[in-house]
C-alpha positions, 0 to 999 in steps of 0.5 A, a space after each residue: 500500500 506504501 508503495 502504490 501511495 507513493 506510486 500514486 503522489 509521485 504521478 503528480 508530482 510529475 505534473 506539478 513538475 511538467 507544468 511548472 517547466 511549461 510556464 517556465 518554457 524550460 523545454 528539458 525540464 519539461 522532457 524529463 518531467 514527462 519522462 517521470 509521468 511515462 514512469 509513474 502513469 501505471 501506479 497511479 489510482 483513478 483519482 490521481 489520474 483525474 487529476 492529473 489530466 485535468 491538470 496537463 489538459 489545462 497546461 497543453 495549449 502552452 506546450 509547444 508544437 511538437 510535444 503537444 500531440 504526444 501530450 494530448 496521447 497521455 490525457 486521452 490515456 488517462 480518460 481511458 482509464 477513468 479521468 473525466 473526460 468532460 474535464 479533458 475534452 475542451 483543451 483536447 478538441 481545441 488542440 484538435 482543431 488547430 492541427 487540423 487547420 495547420 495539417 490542412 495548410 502542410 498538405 498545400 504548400 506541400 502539393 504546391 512546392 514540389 509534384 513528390 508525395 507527401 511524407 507518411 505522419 509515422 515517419 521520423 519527426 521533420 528534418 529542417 528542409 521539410 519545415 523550410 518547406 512547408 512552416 514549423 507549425 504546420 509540419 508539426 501538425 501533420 506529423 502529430 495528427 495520428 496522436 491527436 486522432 487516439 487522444 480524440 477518439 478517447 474523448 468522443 468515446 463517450 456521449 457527454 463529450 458527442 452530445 456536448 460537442 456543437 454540431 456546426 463545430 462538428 460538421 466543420 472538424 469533418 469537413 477539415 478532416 475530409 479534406 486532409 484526407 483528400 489532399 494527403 491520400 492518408 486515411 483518418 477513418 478512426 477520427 472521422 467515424 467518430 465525429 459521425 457517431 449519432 446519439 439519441 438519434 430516431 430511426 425508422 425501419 421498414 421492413 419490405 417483405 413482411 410490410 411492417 414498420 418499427 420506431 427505433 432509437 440510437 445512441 453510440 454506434 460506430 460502424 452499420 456492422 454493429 447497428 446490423 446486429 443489434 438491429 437483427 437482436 430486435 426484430 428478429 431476436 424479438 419475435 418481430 421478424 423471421 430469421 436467426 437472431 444473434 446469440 446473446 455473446 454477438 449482442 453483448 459485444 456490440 453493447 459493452 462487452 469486450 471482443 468480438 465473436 461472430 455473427 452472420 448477417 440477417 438483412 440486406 440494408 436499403 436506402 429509401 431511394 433503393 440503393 445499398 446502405 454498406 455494413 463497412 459505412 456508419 449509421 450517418 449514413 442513412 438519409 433522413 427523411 421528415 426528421 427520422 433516418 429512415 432505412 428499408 431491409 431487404 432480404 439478404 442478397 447472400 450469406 454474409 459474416 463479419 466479426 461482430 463487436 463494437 469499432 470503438 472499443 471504449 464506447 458503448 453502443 445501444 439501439 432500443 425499439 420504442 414501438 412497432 408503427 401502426 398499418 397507417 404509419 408503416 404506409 406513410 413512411 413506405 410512401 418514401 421508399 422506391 424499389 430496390 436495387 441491385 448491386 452496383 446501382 
């Protein structure tokens, strides 16, 4: 116990240390600060994390470019294991943003100062003729986005950060990281899906073989696999609909249970204008209609199966049917549906 205490008040003695050489911009005193707080990080308990990340998020705007991200890695770790994510999320999203505009800018004096291909972030820190190319900052920024991309997605793991976030912040964080990714060719997916991640979300469900409707609700879901199972666990695991319905283990994964067991798809998901929503996509992409996300199932065109769980491990995932819509309402809504399509359409 003696150990794990001191274990624990030597974690933010390192912050205490780390902030004090930030506001002094002692550059090795904060190194070997953060050498202690990479020592010290696994002995410390919940509430020293806690505090610890609160405390470095409020530090991070005045930690210079480079170590940033890298800061911003360890107060997303901290949020994973049970930091307040509310506390942390301002500092991180703030930081988020900044390198992705300052990301946005590398790509462009790189495309427009030479015809190679950009450098891959994982490589090497910028050596002095990248930065002559192309700024400190924005070198910087594009060279620390995939950290800013784990220390994001740790903060929107959890629906108070998404439910918090400003949806015209968020439509604009996408459309810059969209178009990073344009420009680079570099795939942030993990950082874009979640942005898209829809909480408390209606959706209507049309079944067409059988005619019937369902008003549905949805809440922390990463990818349309995952709304596929727990969508299969309500209506058919439900007596709704016929067909096999996952196991109790596929839907358990796909809530808030570790893993991935796996399952075999029990629709073929349509949009209202009859072309295929894909199971490698998000729930985002279902079109909205008349205020509700509305979506057709169509048999299964063949057998499909894919690893079922969750593809942000640290979020959980939930999808309730409110009610099954009346002859009237199904008929409403199916006024919106067109004939399907067949692949490639």
């Amino acid at each position: 116990m003696i150990f794990k205490r001191r274990g624990r008040e030597r974690f933010l003695d390192a912050v205490t240390g780390f902030e004090a050489a930030v506001e002094q911009q002692d550059s090795a005193g904060a190194e070997r600060a953060f050498r202690q707080l990479h020592r010290h990080y696994g002995s410390a308990g919940t509430q020293e994390l806690a505090t610890g990340a609160a405390r470095l998020a409020g530090a991070l705007a005045d930690v210079p470019p480079g170590p940033r991200g890298t800061v911003a890695v360890v107060i997303g770790a901290c949020v994973e294991r049970g930091a307040d994510p509310r506390a942390c999320a301002p500092a991180i999203l703030d930081g988020l943003e900044d390198a992705v505009r300052a990301a946005g800018e590398f790509c462009e004096r790189w495309t427009d100062s030479g015809d190679d291909e950009l450098p891959e972030p994982e490589d090497p820190g910028p050596d002095e003729k990248v930065i002559e190319r192309t700024g400190f900052e924005q070198a910087m920024a594009w060279w620390s986005l995939p950290q800013w991309e784990m220390a994001s997605v740790a903060m929107l793991s959890h629906a108070a950060v998404r439910t918090g976030l400003d949806p015209a912040r968020r439509a604009a964080l996408l459309t810059s990281v969209r178009a990073v990714e344009e420009a680079s060719g570099h795939d942030f997916k993990c950082l874009k899906y979640a942005l898209l991640v829809l909480d408390d979300e209606p959706l209507v469900v049309f079944d067409r073989p059988s005619g019937t409707g369902y008003a549905l609700r949805m809440s922390g879901i990463g990818d349309t696999f995952q709304l596929h199972t727990l969508l299969a666990h309500q209506l058919v695991g439900g007596g709704h609909l016929p067909g096999s319905a996952p196991a109790p283990q596929e839907v358990a994964v796909c809530r808030d249970a570790p893993g991935q067991v796996p399952t075999r798809g029990a629709f073929n998901l349509v949009a209202p204008d009859g072309s295929w929503i894909w199971n490698e996509g998000t729930p985002s992409d279902i079109p909205v209609v008349d205020g509700s996300r509305l979506l057709v199932l169509d048999p299964p065109p063949y057998d499909r199966g894919w690893p079922a769980g969750r593809f942000f491990p640290g979020m959980t995932g939930d999808l309730v049917l409110e009610r099954v819509l009346t002859a009237e309402e199904t008929a409403q809504w199916s006024a919106h549906v067109e004939p399907a399509k067949r692949l490639g359409n």
